[in-house]
N, C-alpha and C positions, 0 to 999 in steps of 0.2 A: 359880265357874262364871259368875254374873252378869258378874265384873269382866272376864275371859275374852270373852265374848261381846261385851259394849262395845267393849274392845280391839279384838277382831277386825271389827267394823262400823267403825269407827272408820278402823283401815288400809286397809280396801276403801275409804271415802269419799274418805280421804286419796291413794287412788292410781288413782283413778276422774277426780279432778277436775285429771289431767296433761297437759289439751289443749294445743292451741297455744296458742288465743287467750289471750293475757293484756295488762294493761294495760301491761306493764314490757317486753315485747317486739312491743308495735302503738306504734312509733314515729307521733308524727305532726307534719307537715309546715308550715315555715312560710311565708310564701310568698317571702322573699328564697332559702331552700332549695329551693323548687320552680322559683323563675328562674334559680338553676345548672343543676341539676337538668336543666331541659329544656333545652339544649343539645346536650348530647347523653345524653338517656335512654336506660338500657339497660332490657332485659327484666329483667334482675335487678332492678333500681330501681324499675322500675314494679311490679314484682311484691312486692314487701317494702312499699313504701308503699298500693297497690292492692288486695294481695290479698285473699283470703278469710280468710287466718289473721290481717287488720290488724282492731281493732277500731274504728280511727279512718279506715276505708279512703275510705267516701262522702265525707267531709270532705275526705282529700288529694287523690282521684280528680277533685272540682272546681276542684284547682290544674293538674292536668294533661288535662284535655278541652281537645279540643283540639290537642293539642301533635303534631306531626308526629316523625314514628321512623322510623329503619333497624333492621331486625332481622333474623336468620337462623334458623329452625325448618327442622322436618322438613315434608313434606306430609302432610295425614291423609286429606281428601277433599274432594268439590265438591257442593255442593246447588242448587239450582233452585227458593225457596220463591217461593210467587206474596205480594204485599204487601195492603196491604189495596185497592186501586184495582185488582187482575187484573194487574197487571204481573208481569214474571219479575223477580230479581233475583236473578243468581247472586254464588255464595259457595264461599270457599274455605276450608277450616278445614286451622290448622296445629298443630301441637306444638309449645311452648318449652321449653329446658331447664329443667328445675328446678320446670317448670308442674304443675299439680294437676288437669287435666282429664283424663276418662274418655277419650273419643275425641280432643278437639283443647283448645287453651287459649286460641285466638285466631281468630274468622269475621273473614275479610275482606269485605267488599261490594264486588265486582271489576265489570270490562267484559267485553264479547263477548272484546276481545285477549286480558285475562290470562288466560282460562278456553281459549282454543285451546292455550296455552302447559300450564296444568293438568292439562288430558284427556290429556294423556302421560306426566306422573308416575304414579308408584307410592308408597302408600303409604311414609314414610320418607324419599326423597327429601328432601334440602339443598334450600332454597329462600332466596331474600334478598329483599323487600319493604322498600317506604315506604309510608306512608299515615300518614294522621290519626285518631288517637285517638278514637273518640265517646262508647262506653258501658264499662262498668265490668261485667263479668262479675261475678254471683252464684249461687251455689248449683252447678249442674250449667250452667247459663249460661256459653257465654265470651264475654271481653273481645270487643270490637267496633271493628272498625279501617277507614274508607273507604280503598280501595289506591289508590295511583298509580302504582308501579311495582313490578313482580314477574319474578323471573327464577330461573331454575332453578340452581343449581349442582352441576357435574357432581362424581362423588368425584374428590379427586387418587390421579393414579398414585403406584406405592409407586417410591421412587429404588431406581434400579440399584444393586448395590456390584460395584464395578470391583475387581476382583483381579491 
């Protein structure tokens, strides 16, 4: 019965400890790899070196602050937090594929423009952005991105079949 009961703590332990994070898949980054790299960074890319499941994320995350992106998410929503000085500064939070956040995986810190362009999306909505990289999203936190440019993309029509 003892040896039973070992066994059986034993396999719980063993299949309790199946998280992501481990050291053998939190690649981490060197900086000749991070000056390809930023060329053209995808979300994928940044997200594998960045993310929350990398254990060596902070580390790579100070090869890429900074670094300027094109990328295409859905829209999630727009917020209006005041900063610490009473200023507005609105924000626009998106979804990326393959992203881990609850509501959005990416705030943007946008202008009065992008946010006239926002307040007509809906939820979901295709969007394509540039901006620069600042902060490194943790926990229930996302990534932080200053915008320069944002634009909505409409669905494509489905093709005709001609018979």
């Amino acid at each position: 019965m003892k040896k039973l009961l070992i066994l059986l703590i034993s396999m719980m332990l063993l299949c309790s400890c199946g998280e992501k994070k481990t050291k053998a898949s939190s690649p981490k980054l060197s900086a000749g790899q991070a000056d390809s790299l930023k060329r053209r960074l995808s979300w994928v890319n940044y997200h594998k070196y960045c993310g929350e499941q990398n254990l060596n994320a902070a580390e790579n995350f100070k090869l890429f602050q900074g670094t300027i992106v094109t990328w295409t998410g859905e829209f999630s929503l727009t917020t209006t937090p005041l900063n610490e000085g009473g200023e507005v500064k609105p924000e626009i939070k998106v979804t990326l594929p393959g992203g881990s956040g609850v509501i959005s995986d990416l705030t943007m810190r946008s202008r009065k423009e992008h946010m006239k362009i926002a307040e007509k999306l809906k939820r979901g909505d295709k969007v394509l952005f540039k901006g620069k990289i600042m902060y490194r999203g943790e926990g229930l936190g996302d990534h932080v991105l200053i915008l320069d440019k944002f634009k909505y993309l409409p669905p494509k029509a489905p093709k005709k079949i001609v018979r």
